[in-house]
Every structure is written in structure tokens, then in C-alpha cells.
N, CA, C and O of each residue as an XYZ file, in Angstrom:
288
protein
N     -38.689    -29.204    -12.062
C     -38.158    -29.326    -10.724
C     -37.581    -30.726    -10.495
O     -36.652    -30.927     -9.713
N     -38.212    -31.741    -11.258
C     -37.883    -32.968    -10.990
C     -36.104    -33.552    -11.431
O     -35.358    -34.447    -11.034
N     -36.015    -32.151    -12.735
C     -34.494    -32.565    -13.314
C     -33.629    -32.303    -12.388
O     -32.684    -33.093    -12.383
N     -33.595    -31.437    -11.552
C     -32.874    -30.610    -10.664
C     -32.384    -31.593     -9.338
O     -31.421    -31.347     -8.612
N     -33.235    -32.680     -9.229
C     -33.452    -33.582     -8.080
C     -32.630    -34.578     -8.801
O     -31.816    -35.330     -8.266
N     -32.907    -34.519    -10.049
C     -31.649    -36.264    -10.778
C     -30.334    -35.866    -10.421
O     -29.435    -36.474     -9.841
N     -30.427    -34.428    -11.007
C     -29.002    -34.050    -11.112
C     -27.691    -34.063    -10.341
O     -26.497    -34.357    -10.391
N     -29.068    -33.352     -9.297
C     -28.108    -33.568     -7.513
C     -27.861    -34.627     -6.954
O     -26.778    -34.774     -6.388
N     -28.929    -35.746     -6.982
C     -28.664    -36.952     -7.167
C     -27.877    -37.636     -7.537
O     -27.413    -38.531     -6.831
N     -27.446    -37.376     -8.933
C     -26.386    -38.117     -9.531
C     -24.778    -37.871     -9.525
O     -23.819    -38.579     -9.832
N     -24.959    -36.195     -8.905
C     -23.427    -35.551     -8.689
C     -23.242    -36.108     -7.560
O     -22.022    -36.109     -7.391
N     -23.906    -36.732     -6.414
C     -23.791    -37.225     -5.151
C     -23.081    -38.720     -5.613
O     -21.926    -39.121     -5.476
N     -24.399    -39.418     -6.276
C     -23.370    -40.751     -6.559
C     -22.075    -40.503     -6.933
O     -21.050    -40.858     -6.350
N     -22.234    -39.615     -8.353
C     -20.785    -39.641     -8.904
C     -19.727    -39.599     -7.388
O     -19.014    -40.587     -7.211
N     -19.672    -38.535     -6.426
C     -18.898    -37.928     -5.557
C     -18.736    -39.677     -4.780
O     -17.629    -40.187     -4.610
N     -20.038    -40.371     -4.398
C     -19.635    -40.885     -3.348
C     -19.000    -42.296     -3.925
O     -19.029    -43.210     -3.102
N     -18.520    -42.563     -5.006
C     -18.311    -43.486     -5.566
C     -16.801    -43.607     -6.312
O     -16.278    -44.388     -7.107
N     -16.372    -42.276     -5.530
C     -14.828    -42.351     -6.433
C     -13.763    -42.853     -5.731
O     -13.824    -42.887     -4.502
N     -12.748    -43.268     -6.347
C     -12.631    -44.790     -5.840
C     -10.729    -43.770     -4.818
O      -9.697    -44.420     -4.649
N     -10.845    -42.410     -4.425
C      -9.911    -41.572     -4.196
C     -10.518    -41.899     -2.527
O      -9.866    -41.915     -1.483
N     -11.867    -42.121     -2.720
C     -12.764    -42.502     -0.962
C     -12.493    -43.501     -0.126
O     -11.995    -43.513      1.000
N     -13.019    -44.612     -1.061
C     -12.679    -46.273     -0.969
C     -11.238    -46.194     -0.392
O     -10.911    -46.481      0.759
N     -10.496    -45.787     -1.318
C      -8.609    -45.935     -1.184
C      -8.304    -45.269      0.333
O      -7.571    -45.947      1.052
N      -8.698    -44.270      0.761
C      -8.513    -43.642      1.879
C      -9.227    -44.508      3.278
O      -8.603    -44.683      4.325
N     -10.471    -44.928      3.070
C     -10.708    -46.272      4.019
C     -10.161    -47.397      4.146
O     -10.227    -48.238      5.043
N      -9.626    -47.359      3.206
C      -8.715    -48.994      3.236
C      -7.473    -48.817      3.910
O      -6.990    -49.707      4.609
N      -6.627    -47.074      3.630
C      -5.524    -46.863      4.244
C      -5.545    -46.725      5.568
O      -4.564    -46.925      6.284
N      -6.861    -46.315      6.035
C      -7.080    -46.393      7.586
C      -7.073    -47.607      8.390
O      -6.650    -47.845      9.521
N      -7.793    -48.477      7.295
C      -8.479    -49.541      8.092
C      -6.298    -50.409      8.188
O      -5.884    -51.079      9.135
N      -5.537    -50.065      7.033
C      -4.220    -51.070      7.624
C      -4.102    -50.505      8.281
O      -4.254    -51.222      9.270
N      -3.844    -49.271      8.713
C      -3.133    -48.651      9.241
C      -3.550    -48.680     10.836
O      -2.680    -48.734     11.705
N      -5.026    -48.637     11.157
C      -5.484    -49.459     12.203
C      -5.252    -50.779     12.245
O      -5.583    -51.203     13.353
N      -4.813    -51.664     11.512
C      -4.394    -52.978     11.547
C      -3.122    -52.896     12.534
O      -3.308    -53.247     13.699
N      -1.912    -52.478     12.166
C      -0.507    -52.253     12.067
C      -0.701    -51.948     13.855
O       0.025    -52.538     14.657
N      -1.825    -50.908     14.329
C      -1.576    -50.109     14.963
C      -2.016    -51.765     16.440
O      -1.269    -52.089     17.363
N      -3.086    -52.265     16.173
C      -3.881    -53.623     16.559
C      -2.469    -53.925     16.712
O      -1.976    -53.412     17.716
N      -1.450    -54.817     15.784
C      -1.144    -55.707     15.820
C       0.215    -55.171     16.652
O       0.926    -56.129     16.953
N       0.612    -54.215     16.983
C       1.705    -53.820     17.389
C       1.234    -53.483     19.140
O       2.027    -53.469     20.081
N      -0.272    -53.231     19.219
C      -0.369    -53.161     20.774
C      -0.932    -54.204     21.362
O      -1.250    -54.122     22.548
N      -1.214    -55.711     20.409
C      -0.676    -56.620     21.302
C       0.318    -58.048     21.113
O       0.149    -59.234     21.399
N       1.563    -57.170     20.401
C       2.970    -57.767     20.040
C       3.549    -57.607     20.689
O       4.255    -58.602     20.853
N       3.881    -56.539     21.575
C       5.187    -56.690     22.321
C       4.648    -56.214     23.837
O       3.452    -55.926     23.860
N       5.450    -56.080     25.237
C       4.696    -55.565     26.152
C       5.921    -54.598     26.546
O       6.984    -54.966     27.046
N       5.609    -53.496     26.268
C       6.583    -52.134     26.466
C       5.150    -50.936     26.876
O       4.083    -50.740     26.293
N       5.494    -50.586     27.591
C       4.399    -49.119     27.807
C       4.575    -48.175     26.967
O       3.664    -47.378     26.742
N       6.135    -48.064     26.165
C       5.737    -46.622     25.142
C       5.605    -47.315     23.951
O       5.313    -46.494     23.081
N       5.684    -48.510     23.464
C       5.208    -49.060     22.091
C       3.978    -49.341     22.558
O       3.189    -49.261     21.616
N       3.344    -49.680     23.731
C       1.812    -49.263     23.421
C       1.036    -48.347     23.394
O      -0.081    -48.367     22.877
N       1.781    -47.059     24.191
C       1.210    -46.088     23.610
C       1.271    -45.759     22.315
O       0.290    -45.697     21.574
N       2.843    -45.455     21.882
C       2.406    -45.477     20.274
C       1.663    -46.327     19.041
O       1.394    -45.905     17.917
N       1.439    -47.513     19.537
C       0.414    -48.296     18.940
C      -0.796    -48.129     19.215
O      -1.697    -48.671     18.574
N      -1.063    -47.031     20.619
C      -2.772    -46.986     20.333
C      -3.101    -46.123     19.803
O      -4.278    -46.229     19.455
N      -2.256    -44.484     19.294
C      -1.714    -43.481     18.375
C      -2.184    -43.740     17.072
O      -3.124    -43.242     16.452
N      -1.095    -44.893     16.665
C      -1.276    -44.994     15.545
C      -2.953    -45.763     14.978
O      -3.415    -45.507     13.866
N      -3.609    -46.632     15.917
C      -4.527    -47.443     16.110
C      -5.522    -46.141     15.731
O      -6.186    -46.108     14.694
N      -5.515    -45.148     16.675
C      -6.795    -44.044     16.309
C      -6.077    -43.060     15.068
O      -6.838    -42.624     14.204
N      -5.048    -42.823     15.018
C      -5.056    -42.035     13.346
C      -5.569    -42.897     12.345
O      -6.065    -42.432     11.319
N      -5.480    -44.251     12.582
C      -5.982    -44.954     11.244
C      -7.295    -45.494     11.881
O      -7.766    -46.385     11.174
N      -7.807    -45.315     12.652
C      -9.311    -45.038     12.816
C     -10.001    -43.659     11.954
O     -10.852    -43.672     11.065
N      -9.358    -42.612     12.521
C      -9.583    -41.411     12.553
C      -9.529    -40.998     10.493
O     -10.365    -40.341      9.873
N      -8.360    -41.618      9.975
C      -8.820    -41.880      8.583
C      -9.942    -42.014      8.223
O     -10.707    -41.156      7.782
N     -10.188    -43.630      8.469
C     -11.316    -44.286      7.599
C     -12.620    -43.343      8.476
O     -13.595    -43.075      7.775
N     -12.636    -43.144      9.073
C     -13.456    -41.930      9.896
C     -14.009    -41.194      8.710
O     -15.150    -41.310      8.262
N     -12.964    -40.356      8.225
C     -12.804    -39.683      7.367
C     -13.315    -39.451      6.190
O     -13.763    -38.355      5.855
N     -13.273    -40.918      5.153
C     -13.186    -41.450      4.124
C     -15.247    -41.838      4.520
O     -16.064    -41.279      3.789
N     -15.654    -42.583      5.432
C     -16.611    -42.619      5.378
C     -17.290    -41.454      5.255
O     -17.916    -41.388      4.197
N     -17.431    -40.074      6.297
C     -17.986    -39.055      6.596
C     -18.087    -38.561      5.058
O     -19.178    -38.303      4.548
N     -17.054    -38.468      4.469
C     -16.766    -38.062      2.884
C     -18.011    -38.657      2.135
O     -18.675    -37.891      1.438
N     -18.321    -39.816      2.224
C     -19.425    -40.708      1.675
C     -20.631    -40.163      1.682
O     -21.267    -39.918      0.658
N     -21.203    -39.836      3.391
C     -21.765    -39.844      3.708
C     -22.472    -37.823      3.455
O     -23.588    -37.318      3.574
N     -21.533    -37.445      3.200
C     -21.832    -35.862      3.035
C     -21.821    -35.725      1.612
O     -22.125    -34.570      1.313
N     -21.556    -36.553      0.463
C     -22.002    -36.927     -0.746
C     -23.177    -36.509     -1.548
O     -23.378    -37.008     -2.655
């Protein structure tokens, strides 16, 4: 019973450690950067809406990329 517990164990690391995860948090986290730096660059009401858009899709990524980790 005890092998059965490594195993699952170790298909979890393997899963939560591939670097297809990492890459997808990092694309969130610019992409929430971009989204930051554009709603407070200019003062227009529809470039800040679309900068707070883009601000939560690249939240909503690395969101993503963690949960992925975390269900590992």
C-alpha cells in the first residue's frame, strides 16, 4: 500500500513541476504588469478600462497556472 502512495506522490511532483506551469505564471504575471502600467500611464476612461481588462486576464492567468499546481 505504501508503493501506491510514492507513486501518486511522485506523478504529482512530476505534474507540479513542469516548467509548461511556471511559463504560464510568468505570462500572467507581465501581462498583469502591462495591464498596471497602462492604468496608471495615461488618464483616458476607455484606456483604463481596457487596462483594468487586461490587468485581470493576466491575473486570471497566473490564477490559473497556480490552481494547476495546486491540483497536482
Amino acid at each position: 500500500m505504501e508503493n501506491t502512495t510514492n507513486k501518486s506522490t511522485e506523478e504529482s511532483m512530476k505534474r507540479a513541476n513542469e516548467t509548461s506551469i511556471y511559463t504560464m505564471i510568468v505570462a500572467g504575471v507581465l501581462v498583469s504588469l502591462v495591464g498596471v502600467y497602462l492604468r496608471f500611464a495615461f488618464d483616458s476612461t476607455t484606456l483604463s478600462i481596457v487596462s483594468w481588462v487586461i490587468l485581470f486576464v493576466g491575473a486570471f492567468i497566473a490564477c490559473k497556472g497556480v490552481f494547476k499546481i495546486l491540483a497536482a
